[in-house]
N, C-alpha and C positions, 0 to 999 in steps of 0.2 A: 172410185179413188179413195184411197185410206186418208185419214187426216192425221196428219203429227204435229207436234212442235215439239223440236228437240232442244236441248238448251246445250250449249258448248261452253264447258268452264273454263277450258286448257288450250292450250296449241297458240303456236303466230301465222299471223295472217295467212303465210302460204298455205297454213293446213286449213286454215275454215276455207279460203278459197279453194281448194281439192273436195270439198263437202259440195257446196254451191258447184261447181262444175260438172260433179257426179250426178247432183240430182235436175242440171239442166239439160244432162247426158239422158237423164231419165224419163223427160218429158215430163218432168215434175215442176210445179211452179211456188215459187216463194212468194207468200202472201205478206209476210212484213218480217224486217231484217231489224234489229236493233242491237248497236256498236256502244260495248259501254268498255271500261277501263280493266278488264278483269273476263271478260266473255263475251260470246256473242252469240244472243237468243236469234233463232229461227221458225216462222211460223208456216209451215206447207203444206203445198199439197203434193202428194206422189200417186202413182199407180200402188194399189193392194199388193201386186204379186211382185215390186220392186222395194217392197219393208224391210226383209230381211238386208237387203244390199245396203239399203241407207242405214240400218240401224248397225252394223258392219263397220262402215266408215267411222260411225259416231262414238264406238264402240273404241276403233283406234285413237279416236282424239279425246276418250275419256270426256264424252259427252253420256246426254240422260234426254231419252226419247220417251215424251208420255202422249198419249195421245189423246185431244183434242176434237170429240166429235161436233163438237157447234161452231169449226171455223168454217166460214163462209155465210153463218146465218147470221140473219139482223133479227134484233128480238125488237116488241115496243112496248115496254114496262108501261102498263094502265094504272094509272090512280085517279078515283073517283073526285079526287085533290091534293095538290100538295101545297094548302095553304100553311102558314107558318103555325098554326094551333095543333100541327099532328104532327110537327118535329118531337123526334127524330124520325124519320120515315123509314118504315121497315121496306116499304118498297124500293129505297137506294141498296140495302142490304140485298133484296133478291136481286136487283140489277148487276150490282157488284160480285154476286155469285155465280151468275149466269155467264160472266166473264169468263170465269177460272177454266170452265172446256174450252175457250174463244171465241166465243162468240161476240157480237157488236150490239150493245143497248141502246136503245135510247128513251127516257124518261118522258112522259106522255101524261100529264095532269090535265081534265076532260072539266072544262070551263062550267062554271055558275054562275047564278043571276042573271045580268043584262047579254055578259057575253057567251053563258050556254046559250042563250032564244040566236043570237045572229051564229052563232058557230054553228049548231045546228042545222038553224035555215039552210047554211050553203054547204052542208057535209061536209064539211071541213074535215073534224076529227076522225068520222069514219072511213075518208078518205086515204089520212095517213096513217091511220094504222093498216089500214090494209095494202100501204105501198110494202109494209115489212113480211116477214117472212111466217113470223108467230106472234102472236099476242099474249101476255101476260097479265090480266087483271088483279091486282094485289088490294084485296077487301078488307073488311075487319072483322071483328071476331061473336056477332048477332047472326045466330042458324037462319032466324024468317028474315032476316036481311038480304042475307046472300041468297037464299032458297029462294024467296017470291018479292023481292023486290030491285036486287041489281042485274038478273037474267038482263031488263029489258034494256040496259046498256050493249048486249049481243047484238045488237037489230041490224041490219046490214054489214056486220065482220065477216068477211069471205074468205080469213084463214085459220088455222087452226087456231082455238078460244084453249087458253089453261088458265087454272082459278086458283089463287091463294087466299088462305081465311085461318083465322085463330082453331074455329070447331072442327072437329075431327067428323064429316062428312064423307057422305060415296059419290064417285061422279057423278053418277046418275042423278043423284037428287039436285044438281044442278044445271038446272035447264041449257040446254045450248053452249055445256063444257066439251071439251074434250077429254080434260084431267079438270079432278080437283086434289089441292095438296092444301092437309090439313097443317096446323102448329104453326101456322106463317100469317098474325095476325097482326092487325097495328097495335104497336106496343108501346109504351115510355123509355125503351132502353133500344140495345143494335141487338141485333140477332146472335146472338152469343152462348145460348145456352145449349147442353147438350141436347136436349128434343129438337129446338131449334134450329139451329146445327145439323140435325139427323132429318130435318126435315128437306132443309135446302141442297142437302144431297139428292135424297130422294127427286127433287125438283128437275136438279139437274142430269137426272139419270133418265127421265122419264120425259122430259122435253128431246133428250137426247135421242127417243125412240122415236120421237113425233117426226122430229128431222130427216131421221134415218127413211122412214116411211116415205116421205116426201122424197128423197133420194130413188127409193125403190121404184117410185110411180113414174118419176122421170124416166126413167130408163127401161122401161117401157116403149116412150116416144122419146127420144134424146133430145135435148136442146141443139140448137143450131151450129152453138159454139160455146164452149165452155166458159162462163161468168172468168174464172182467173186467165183466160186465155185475152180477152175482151180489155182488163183488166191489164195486162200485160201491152197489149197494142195501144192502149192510150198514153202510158208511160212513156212511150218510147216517141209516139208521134204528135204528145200536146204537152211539150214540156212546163208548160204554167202552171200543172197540176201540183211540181214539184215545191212550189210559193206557197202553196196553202199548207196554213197552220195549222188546223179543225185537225184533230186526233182520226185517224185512218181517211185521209181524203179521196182516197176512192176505197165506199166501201161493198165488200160484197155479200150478196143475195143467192139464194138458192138456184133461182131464175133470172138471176141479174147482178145490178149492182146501182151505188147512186154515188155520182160522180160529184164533186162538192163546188163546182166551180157555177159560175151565173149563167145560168137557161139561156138569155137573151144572147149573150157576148157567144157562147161558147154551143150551144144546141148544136149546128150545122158543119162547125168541124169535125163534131163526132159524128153524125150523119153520113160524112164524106169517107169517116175513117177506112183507111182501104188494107185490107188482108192479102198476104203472100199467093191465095187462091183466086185474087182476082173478084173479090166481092164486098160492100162497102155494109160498115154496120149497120148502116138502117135497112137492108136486104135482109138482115138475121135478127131486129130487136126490133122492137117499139121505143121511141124514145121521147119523153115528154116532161114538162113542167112539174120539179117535183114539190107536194106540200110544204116541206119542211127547206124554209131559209131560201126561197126560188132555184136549189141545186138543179140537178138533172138526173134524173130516173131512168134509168133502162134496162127493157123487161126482155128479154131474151124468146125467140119465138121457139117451138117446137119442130122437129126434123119434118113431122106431116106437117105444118105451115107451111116453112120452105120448101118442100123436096127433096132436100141433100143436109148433110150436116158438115162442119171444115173440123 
């Protein structure tokens, strides 16, 4: 599926509603809708070989289609800390950049002193980074730093590792990366400058590949049910979702998604959630206790899991 986010400057309602209609005609799913006084932004997903038709539509309403390859990924922005001695943090700036293709952050500062020995102890942190989809490590700017001594933060990360640091490095020499991206290093100022700048593209061009890769592998073995389809039947059948405040309350995963509502209260409706095919979400996902705020996590199984895909 292609990923867009078109933005709509023009038109009354009935024509953005002839957009949304088109692309619910098209088995397309709208991942977030935002209504402001002047347009109305759109974030989706469609089918590849249904682009031209949507961008057609958009085209009449004097919209701007650009496309968005990290909607649907959760990223988990790594900092070694974000105590207040290393404000301003260049790692808000790659977080906030990683946005601009759509993607969903979340900032991740990896405990010291008393409370790195008990975080540790119970894997905590490596736990929730690896509920996300990529990791992003944002380092500083000492080569034998990075080189032979923050590797050993990798230790149990099960998904793809990318490295940001001041020095201009190969991945390679960085044990246990997948990328490294030099010129992104903790700074006194925001990331502003043209290298800098030139760098955070880069970033997000080449996480962009990571993803893609991850897409390609999937599909191979399909998921059971599409993360925005999943996404879609909750909406419709837990309306409490609609109460929460937390910015994307159900967000989604590559493989999943993480529902923002409380584990205890809420786990077993979505367990029960039951599809047009006659088969309930916990038949197609794994669904568990998520790290982050007791939300709820749900991991999407593979088509050889199940046997069938809906």
């Amino acid at each position: 599926m292609a990923v867009l986010r078109p933005y709509l400057y023009t038109g009354g309602v009935h024509k953005h509603g002839l957009l949304i209609e088109l692309l619910e005609d098209l088995g397309g799913y709208i991942i977030q809708k935002v209504i402001t006084g002047t347009e109305v932004n759109l974030i989706m997903l469609v089918p590849e070989k249904d682009v031209p038709i949507v961008k057609k539509q958009s085209d009449e309403l004097l919209g701007i289609i650009i496309e968005a390859p990290l909607t649907g990924v959760e990223i988990a922005v790594v900092s070694p800390t974000l105590a207040s001695h290393h404000l301003p943090h260049s790692a808000c700036d790659v977080a906030e950049y990683l946005r601009h293709p759509g993607a969903n952050t979340n900032m991740i500062g990896l405990a010291r002193g008393m409370g790195r020995r008990v975080s540790l102890s119970m894997d905590y942190e490596r736990k929730l980074i690896n509920e996300h989809d990529i990791a992003v490590f944002t380092f500083g700017s000492f080569s034998d730093c990075i080189i032979n001594k923050k590797p050993k933060l990798f230790e149990g990360i099960e998904i793809p590792i990318v490295v940001t640091g001041g020095p201009d490095l190969k991945t390679e020499e960085v044990s246990g990366a997948d990328l490294y991206v030099g010129n992104i290093g903790r700074t006194s100022h925001r990331l502003r400058k043209t290298e800098e700048v030139s760098a955070l593209d880069k970033l997000n061009e080449e996480v962009g590949k990571i993803a893609d890769n991850i897409r390609k592998q999937q599909a191979k073995d399909p998921l059971a049910v599409l993360p925005a389809r999943a996404m879609k039947e909750i909406e419709n059948q837990v309306p409490e979702i609609r109460t929460v405040l937390s910015p994307a309350p159900l967000t989604l995963q590559l493989n999943g998604l993480r529902v923002k509502l409380p584990y205890d209260e809420f786990h077993e409706r979505l367990e029960k959630l039951e599809f047009d095919e006659g088969v309930t979400l916990s038949e197609l996902a794994n669904i568990s206790r998520s790290k982050m705020k007791n939300y709820i996590l749900i991991k999407i199984k593979s088509k050889s899991d199940v046997g069938f895909a809906i």
